[in-house]
C-alpha positions, 0 to 999 in steps of 0.5 A, a space after each residue: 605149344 598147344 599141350 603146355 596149354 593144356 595143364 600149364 595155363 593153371 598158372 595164369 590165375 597164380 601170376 595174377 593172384 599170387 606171388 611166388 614162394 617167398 614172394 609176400 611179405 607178412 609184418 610181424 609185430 616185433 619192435 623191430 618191424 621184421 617181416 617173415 617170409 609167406 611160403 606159397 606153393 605155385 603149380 610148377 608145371 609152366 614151362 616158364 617156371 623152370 628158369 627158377 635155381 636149383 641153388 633155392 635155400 632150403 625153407 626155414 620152420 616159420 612160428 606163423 602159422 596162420 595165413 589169411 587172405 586179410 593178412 596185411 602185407 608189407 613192402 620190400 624186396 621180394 624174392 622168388 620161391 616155390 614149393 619144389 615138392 609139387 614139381 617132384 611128386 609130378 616127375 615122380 609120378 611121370 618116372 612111375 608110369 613110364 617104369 610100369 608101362 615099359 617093365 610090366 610086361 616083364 615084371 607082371 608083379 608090378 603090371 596093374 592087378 588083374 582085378 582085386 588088389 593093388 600093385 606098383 602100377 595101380 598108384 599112378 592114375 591116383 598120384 596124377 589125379 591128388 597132385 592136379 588137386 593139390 595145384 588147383 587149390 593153388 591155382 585159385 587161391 584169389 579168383 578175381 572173376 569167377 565166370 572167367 576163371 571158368 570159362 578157362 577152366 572149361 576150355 582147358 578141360 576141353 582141349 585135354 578131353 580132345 587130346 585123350 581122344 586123338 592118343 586113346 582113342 584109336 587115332 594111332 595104331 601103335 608100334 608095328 604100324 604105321 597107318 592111322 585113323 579110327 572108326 568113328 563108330 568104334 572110337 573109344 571115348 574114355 581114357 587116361 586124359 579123359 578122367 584127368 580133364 572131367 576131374 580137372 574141370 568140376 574140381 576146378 569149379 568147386 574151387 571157384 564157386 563153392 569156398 565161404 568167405 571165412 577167414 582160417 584160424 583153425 583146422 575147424 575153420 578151415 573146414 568151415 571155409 570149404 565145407 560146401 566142396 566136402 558135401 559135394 564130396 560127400 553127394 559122390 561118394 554115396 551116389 557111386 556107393 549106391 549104384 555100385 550096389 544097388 544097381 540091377 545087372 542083367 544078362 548081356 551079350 557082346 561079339 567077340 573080336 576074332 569070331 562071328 558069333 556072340 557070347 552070352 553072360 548071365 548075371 541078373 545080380 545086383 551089388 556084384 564086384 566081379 569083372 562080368 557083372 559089376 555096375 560099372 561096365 554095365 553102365 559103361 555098355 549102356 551109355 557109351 556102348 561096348 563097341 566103344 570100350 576098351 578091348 584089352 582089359 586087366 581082367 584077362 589076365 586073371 586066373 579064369 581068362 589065362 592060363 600065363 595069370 598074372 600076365 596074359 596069355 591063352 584061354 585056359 580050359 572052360 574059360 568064362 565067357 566074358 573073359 574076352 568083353 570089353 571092359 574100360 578102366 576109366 569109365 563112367 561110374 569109376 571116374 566119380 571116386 577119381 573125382 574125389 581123389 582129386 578133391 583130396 588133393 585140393 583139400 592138400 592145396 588148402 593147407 599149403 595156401 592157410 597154414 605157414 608152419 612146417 609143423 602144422 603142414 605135415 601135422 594137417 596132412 600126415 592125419 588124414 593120410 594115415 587115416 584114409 590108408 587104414 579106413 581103406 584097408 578095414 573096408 577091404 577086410 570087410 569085403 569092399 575090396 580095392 580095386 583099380 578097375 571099379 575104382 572102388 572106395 577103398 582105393 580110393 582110400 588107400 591110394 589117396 592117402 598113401 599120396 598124402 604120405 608120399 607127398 609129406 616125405 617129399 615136401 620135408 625133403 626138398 622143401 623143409 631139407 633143401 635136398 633137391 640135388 638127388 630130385 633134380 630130375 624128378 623136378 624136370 620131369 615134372 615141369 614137363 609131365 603132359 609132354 612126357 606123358 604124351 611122347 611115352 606113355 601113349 607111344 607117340 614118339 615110337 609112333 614118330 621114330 618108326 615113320 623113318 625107315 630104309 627101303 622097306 617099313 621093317 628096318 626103322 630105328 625101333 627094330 634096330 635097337 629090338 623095339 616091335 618085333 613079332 
């Protein structure tokens, strides 16, 4: 129960503050007095949810489309809808990671780039952080009491921040073992769930505390209502631009893992985007220590570091000597510019929850999109290349706007199209996305498989079926 908690609670504040899609009433002011249907997207990850039909009819292109907290909203029979995209862009997401977790290995086309570029794997970190956006502008759309809403927010950051912990940070040890536990003194403390959590959390409280009291008639004025939240936007992107190249990196040192000894790494650079002497892993070695990173980085797969690039593989001849460091993808400095993608979700929610039409929607969303795609790719042109490790600003564009789009596709499909049937798993999947994740991608049920064997450890269902042999 505890990891539906861990995402799923979002929708404590939705029951309390919000009805579901269809569920208010807008008066019109026809002679008739008809009423028209107030579409408002839920965060669909709570289980309870799931009991909504699949038979949903689809969303029908409304002339409203200017929706305000002092609307006046009339009485009737409610009806209960939600935007079924959030569900699908979830499961999508979910369906990416598993396919590029277990085919990448085969298919190191589709692996993580080694360093500069982006690949099919690089979308999914993005995809997550844009659609917990999305949902948060949903989640606190009314916020009765802001110390409350949180102090929720901060709990529910905490236990993900404790889940990554236990699955990334060495607690298992994976298939072909079956012992467990972590070296305290070599825990890893970043990770996957880590980034979500702190994005999740200061997304969250710029939700709550940092939104005006304008009333939205306009794309202007809904910049307006949430101006203070695009300054601190704004405050990260500078902050992790001027560190990113403005930091002085010295010489450093690091043991390697199979020998006794240690290499040395000369740099004294400042404004590299290397893998050896970039800001990011020097703050990471400063501050959390290298003993506490992550020992199988992206870039060991680079030309330079193996001889089988784009995969991994033996060093080849004269390899640098920082090809075996320890690097981590989800450190300290790059998990600012995953903030911000997280803010551009939220800033997708924003629309859903003041902007009716289905026009205006994909109008408001397509724009921005399609701009921040092409912003990304002029600024790898000019040398501020995207790249997933650094967490750069270009990927930040591209891969922010490319979920916009992605986003738009599916929002016309299912919710303005009424095709759910070829998504219907993609629905499912993303109502259950944490324990997908949790079961898949961080091998706990291979983990939990392999624990019943016959006679001997070797002869687990995992070999049977050719899982975890040397």
């Amino acid at each position: 129960m505890g990891m539906y908690e861990l995402i799923n609670q979002q929708d404590d504040n939705i029951k309390k503050n919000t009805r579901m899609e269809g569920g208010d009433l807008m008066k019109t002011d026809s002679k008739n007095q008809k009423y028209v249907e107030m579409e408002e997207g839920l965060n669909t990850t709570d289980k309870e949810l799931s009991v909504m039909s699949s038979s949903t009819p689809p969303i029908q292109i409304l002339k409203n489309t200017v929706i305000n907290n002092n609307d006046n909203i009339g009485g009737g029979a409610l009806k209960s809808r939600r935007l079924v995209s959030l569900d699908v862009f979830r499961g999508l997401t979910v369906a990416l990671m598993v396919l590029v977790d277990d085919a990448g290995g085969i298919f190191p086309a589709i692996n993580h780039s080694p360093w500069n570029g982006v690949t099919l794997a690089d979308f999914v970190m993005p995809f997550f952080l844009f659609i917990v956006g999305v949902a948060l502008g949903l989640t606190y759309k009314k916020v009765p009491c802001r110390v409350d809403a949180t102090k929720k927010a901060i709990l529910r950051a905490l236990k993900l921040l404790i889940f990554g912990l236990v699955l990334q940070g060495g607690y298992l040890h994976g298939i072909n073992n079956l012992t467990y536990g972590v070296d305290i003194q070599r825990i890893r403390w970043t990770g996957t769930l880590q980034r979500i959590a702190i994005a999740y959390l200061l997304t969250a409280v710029c939700e709550i505390w940092l939104k005006g009291d304008d009333v939205v008639k306009s794309e202007r004025s809904l910049l307006k209502k949430y101006q203070f939240q695009w300054i601190f936007v704004f405050v990260l992107t500078v902050t992790y631009t001027a560190l990113m190249y403005g930091l002085y990196v010295p010489d450093w040192e690091y043991q390697s893992p199979s020998e006794n000894f240690s290499f040395s790494v000369k740099c004294g650079v400042r404004g590299d985007t290397g893998p050896a002497c970039n800001a990011v892993g020097m703050i990471d070695r400063k501050l959390l220590g290298i003993q506490h990173l992550y020992k199988r980085p992206t870039y060991a797969r680079t030309t330079e570091c193996s001889i089988n690039s784009p995969d991994y593989g033996p060093l080849p001849p004269n390899a640098p000597t920082w090809c075996q460091a320890p690097f981590d993808p989800e450190g300290i400095l790059s998990s600012v510019m995953a903030i911000v993608t997280c803010m551009i979700g939220l800033h997708f929610g924003h629309i859903i929850v003041h902007f009716n039409d289905h026009k205006d929607r994909m109008m408001s969303w397509m724009v921005p999109a399609a701009g921040l795609v092409v912003v990304g790719f002029i600024l790898d042109f000019c040398g501020m290349h995207v790249n997933k490790a650094l967490y750069s600003l270009s990927y930040t564009c591209v891969t922010a706007g490319a979920a916009g789009i992605l986003f738009v596709g599916i929002y016309v499909m299912v919710d303005v199209f009424g095709f759910r049937k070829p998504t219907l798993v993609f629905e499912w999947m993303g109502m259950h996305a944490l324990v997908i994740y949790i079961f898949a991608a961080c091998n706990v049920l291979p983990v939990l498989l392999q624990g019943f064997y016959w006679k001997k450890p070797e002869n687990n269902i995992l070999r049977l079926i050719g899982i975890g042999r040397s």
